[in-house]
N, C-alpha and C positions, 0 to 999 in steps of 0.2 A: 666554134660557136656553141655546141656541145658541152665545152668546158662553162663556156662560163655562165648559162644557163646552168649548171650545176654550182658554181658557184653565188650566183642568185639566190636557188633554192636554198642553199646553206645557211645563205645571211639573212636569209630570210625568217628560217626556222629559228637561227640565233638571237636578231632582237625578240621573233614572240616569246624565247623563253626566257628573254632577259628581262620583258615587259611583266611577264607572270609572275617571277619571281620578286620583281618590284612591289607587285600587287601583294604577293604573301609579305614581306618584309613590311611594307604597309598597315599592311591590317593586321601582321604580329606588334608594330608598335602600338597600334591604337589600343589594342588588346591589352598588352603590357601597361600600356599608362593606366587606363580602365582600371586594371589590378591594382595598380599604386594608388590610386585612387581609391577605390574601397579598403586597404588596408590604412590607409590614412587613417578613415574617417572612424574604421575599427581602434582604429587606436585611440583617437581624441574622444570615441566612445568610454572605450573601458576608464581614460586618464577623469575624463568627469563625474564619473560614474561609480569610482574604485571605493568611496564610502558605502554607496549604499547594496553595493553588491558585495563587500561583506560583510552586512546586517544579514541581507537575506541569503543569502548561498550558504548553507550552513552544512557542515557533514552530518547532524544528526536534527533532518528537519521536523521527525515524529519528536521528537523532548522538546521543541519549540514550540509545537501544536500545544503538548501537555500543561506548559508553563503557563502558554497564555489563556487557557481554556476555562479560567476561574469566569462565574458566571455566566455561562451559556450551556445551561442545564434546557433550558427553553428551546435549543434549536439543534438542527443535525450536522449541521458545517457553520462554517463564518471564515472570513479573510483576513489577515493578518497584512498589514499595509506598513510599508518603509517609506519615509522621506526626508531627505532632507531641511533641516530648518533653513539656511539659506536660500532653498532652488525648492519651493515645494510643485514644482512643474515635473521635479525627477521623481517618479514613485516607482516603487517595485511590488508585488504583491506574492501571495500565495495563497492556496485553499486548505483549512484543514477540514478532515469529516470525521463524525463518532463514526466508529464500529461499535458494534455489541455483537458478544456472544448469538444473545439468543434474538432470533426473529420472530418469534412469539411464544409463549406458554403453555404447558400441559394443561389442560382442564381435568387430567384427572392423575391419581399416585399413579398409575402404569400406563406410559404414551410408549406408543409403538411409530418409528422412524426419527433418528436423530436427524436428517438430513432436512426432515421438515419445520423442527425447530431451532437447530445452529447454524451460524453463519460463520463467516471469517478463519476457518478451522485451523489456517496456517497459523495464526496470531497467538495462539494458548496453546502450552505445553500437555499430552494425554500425561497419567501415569501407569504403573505399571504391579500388579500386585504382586508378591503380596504386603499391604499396605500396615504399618503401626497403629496402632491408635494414635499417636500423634499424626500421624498422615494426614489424617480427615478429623480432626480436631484443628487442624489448623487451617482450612478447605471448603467452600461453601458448595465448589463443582468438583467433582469424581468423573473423569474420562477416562472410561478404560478400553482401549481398542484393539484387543484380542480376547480369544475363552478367557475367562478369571474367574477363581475363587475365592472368595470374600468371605474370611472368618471375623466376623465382628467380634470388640472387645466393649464397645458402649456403643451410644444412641449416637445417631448421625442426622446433620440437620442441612439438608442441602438437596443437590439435585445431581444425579447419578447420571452418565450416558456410557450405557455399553454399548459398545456397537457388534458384540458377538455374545454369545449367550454366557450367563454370567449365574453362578449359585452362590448363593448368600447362606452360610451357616454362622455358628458361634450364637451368640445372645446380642442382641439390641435390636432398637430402632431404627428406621425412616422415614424423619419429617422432612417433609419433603414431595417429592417425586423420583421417577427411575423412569428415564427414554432409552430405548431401547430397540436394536435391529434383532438381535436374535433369541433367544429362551429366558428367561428368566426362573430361576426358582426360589424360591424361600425355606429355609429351616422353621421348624415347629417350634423355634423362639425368636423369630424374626416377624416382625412386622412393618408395615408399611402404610402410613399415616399421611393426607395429601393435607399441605397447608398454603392456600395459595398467597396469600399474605408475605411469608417468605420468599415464595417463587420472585415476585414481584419484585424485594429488595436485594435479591441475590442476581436479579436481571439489569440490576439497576447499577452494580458495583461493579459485574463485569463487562464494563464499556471503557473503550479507550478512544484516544483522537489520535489520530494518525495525517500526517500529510497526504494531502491528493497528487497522487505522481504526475506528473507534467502539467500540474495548474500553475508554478510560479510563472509569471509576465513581468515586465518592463512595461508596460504600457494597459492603458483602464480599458476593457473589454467591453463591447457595447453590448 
């Protein structure tokens, strides 16, 4: 009697784990199909889609911004929109935005804090002295971001950011301005001339457009 009260028990415990195990094999198919299912619909995505995602997917989405950026002097971004002439229901987008340098102007030849007036610092190259005259003959912005000494060889028309203190000898000018974190001094044939007129167009030149990272969509954003 013993025994087969135990073997009751046995059979017992066998179909509930043959039922359990049904139950996971179950619901791993559901599961499974589920997945087949979404990679389907992935795929019939990409298959109708494969034009215009490479319009827009591009490895170098900042020279896109650039290209298209003719006339929108007037605004600080704009979207760039792909579709198809057949399906214009498919659309893709993207955002570009200006950067600029600077986030507002000196009001006078010697501002104190570059951090108050530049933006975007990763974007533009600093240089490093000591500089030719062709240097900044060719150069409307001078970023110098350690001590530096500055032996001018002519007049310079621009806007200077040291960001450590900086001594200007040799002969010439600056028209211009000089922002600056730390000392500045001038030689007794250096002078320093504020033209804001310049500021203005030299703020206006270094602006670029750049892509807005994670704007491109598939779909019109409400």
């Amino acid at each position: 009697m013993i025994r087969m009260k135990k073997g009751l028990v046995t059979l017992w415990s066998l179909l509930i784990l043959a039922s359990v195990l049904c139950l996971f094999l179950w619901r791993d198919g559901e599961i499974l199909a589920l997945q087949r299912a979404n990679m389907g619909e992935r795929w019939r995505y990409l298959q109708q889609r494969e034009p215009l995602l490479t319009q827009s997917i591009m490895p170098d989405s900042d020279e896109l911004c650039r290209q298209a950026a003719a006339g929108q002097s007037a605004v600080s971004s704009f979207r760039i929109e792909f579709v198809l002439p057949a399906n214009a229901s498919q659309r893709h987008y993207l955002l570009c935005r200006r950067h600029s340098l600077f986030k507002r102007l000196p009001q006078q030849a010697l501002q104190q804090g570059v951090a108050d007036f530049v933006q975007n610092p990763e974007s533009w190259q600093p240089l490093t002295l000591p500089l030719s005259k062709a240097d900044y003959a060719q150069r409307a912005v001078l970023w110098l971001k350690t001590d530096s000494e500055w032996v001018m060889e002519a007049d310079f028309y621009g806007i200077v950011l040291a960001e450590a203190d900086l001594q200007i000898r040799g002969e010439g000018t600056i028209f211009g301005a000089v922002i600056h974190n730390g000392k500045v001094l001038l030689g007794e044939r250096n002078r320093l001339v504020f033209q804001p007129h310049l500021l203005e167009k030299i703020a206006a030149e270094h602006q670029q457009w750049r892509y807005q990272a994670g704007s491109w969509h598939d779909f019109d954003p409400l």
